[in-house]
N, C-alpha and C positions, 0 to 999 in steps of 0.2 A: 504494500500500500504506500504508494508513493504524496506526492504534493501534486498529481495530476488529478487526479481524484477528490483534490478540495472544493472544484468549482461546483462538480457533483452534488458531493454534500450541500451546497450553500442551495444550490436550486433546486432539489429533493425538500430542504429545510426551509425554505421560502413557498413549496406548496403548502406548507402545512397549515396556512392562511386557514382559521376556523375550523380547527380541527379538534380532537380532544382527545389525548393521551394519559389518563390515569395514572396514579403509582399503582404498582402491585398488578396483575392479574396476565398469568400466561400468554392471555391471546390477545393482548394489547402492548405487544412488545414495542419500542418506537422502533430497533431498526427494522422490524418488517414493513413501517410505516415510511420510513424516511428514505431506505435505502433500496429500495424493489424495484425503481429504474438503473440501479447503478451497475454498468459492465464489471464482471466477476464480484458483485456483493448482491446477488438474485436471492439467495437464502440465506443471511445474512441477519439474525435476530436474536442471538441474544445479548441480554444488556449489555456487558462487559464490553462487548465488540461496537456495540453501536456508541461508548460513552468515550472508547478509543479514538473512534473515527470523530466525533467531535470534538476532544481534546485536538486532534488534530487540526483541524477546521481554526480552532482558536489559538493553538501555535503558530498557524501561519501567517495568522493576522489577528489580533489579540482585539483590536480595535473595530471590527467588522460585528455588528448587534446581531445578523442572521448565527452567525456561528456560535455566538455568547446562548443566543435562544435555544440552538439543537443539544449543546449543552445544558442547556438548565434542563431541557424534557428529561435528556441522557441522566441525571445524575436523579431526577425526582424520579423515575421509572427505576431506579435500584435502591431507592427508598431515604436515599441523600440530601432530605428537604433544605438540611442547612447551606450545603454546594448550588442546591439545585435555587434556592433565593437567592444565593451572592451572586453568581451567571444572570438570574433574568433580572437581578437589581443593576445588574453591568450592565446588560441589554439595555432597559431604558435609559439608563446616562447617557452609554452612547447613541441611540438616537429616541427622546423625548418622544417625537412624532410616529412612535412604530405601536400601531393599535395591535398587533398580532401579541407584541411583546408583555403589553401593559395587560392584555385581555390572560396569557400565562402566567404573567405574575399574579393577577389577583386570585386565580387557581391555587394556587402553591401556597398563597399566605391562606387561606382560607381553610384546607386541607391542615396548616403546621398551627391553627390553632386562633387566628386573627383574622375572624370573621370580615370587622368594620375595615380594617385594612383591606382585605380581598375583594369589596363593595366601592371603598374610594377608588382603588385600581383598574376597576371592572367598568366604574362610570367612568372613566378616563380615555377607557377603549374607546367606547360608548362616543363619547365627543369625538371624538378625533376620526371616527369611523361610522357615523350613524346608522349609512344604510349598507356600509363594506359587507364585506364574509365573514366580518368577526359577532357579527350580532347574534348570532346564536350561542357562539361562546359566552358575551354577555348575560343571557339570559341564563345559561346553564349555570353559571357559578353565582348569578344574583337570587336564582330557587336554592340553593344550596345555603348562601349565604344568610338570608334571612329567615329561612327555616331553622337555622344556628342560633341564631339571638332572636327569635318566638315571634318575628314579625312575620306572622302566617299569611295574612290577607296579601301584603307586599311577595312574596314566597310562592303563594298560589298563581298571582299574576304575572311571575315571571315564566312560572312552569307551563302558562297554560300562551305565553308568547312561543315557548320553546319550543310546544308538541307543533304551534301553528307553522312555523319554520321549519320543522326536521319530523315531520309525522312520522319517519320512519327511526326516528331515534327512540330508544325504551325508556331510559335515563327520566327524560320529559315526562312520561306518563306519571313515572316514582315520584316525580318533584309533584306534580297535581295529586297524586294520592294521598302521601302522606302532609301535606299541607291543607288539604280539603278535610281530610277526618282529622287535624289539629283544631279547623275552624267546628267541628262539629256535623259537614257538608258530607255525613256518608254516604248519599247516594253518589254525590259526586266520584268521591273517593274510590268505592269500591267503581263505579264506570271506569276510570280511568286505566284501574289494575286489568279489568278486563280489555280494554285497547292495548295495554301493554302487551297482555298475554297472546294476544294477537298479532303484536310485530314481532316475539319474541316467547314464544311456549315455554322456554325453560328458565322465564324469569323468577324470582325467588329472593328471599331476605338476603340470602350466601349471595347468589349472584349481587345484587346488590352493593352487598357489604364489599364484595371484592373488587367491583366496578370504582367505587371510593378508594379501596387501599390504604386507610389508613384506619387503627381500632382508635378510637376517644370513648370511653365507656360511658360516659353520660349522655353525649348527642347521638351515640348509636343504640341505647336505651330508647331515647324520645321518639327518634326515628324509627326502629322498629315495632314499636308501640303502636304507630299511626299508620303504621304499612299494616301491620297486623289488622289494627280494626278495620282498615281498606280492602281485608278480607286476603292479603300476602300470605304464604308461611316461606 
């Protein structure tokens, strides 16, 4: 793997405009994600190797924000929140105007624990990108987020922007269920699970939990509380 292979990476890493890569979960590897058009890196997925080729990316040009961002994915995908915030807090330095970067940073902080931080960064996307491809990222971490600190009604509306944009994403349905049966809204709630289960039959609290990839035993208590009464197991 040479330095020919950087620009690859940069442009691999540059589609990932609106995407959403998770900590944790086998079949959400980033390099299967980042690096599936690259000549000799076609099967190319596990973390280690995909957080390699990023480092790489950033050796070459330490000051380039797409490289600083496929590292931050690289290092949150092997459960590295702390590396994985210092890359996409690089990332915005180096360029303030990159709604893809601010829209993964407020993933990251939200996930390590700083909700309202991951809301300021997500509404930053938000400006800078209104109607871009980041907008459903927006709303996927603003249903996460405010379902965190019990603004359900705010939580619900983002969940139910998210299914309207990505019908085919499952995530979305989970954000509407368990924020509708927090509001008390079970028919809502349980409808929702049932669309889920429709984009996705093998959805489930486990899938769920591992889609998130990270355990916080208190908001994964609340959270599965309200999937449950939404009729989850």
């Amino acid at each position: 793997m040479g330095h020919d292979d950087v620009p690859r990476v940069r442009t691999a890493a540059a589609r990932l405009q609106g995407s959403r890569v998770m900590a944790g979960g086998a079949d959400r590897k980033l390099a299967a994600i980042m690096f599936t058009d690259m000549v000799g890196f076609s099967a190319v997925t596990q973390r280690d190797a995909a957080l390699a080729i990023a480092r790489q990316a950033v050796a070459v040009d330490p000051r380039d924000p797409v490289a600083q961002l496929a590292q931050s994915w690289a290092y949150v995908l092997r459960g590295d929140l702390r590396n994985g915030l210092d890359s996409s807090a690089r990332a915005v330095e180096l360029n303030p105007s990159m709604p893809e970067a601010w829209g993964w940073r407020g993933w990251i902080q939200i996930i390590a624990g700083d909700p309202e931080a991951g809301i300021a960064s997500s509404e930053r996307a938000r400006r800078l990108s209104p109607q871009g491809p980041t907008v459903a990222q927006v709303e996927d971490n603003l249903a996460m987020a405010y379902f965190e600190t019990g603004r359900y009604a705010d939580a619900l509306e983002a969940g139910r922007k998210l299914v309207a944009l990505r019908p085919a994403y499952v995530w979305g349905y989970g954000y509407v269920a368990m924020s509708a049966a927090a509001l008390g809204r079970v028919d809502e709630a349980r409808a929702a699970v049932s669309d889920a289960r429709r984009v996705e039959p093998r959805i489930s609290l486990e899938l769920f939990q591992r889609g998130i990839g990270v355990s916080r035993p208190e908001i994964d208590a609340r959270r599965n509380a309200a999937l449950r009464q939404a009729g989850l197991e």
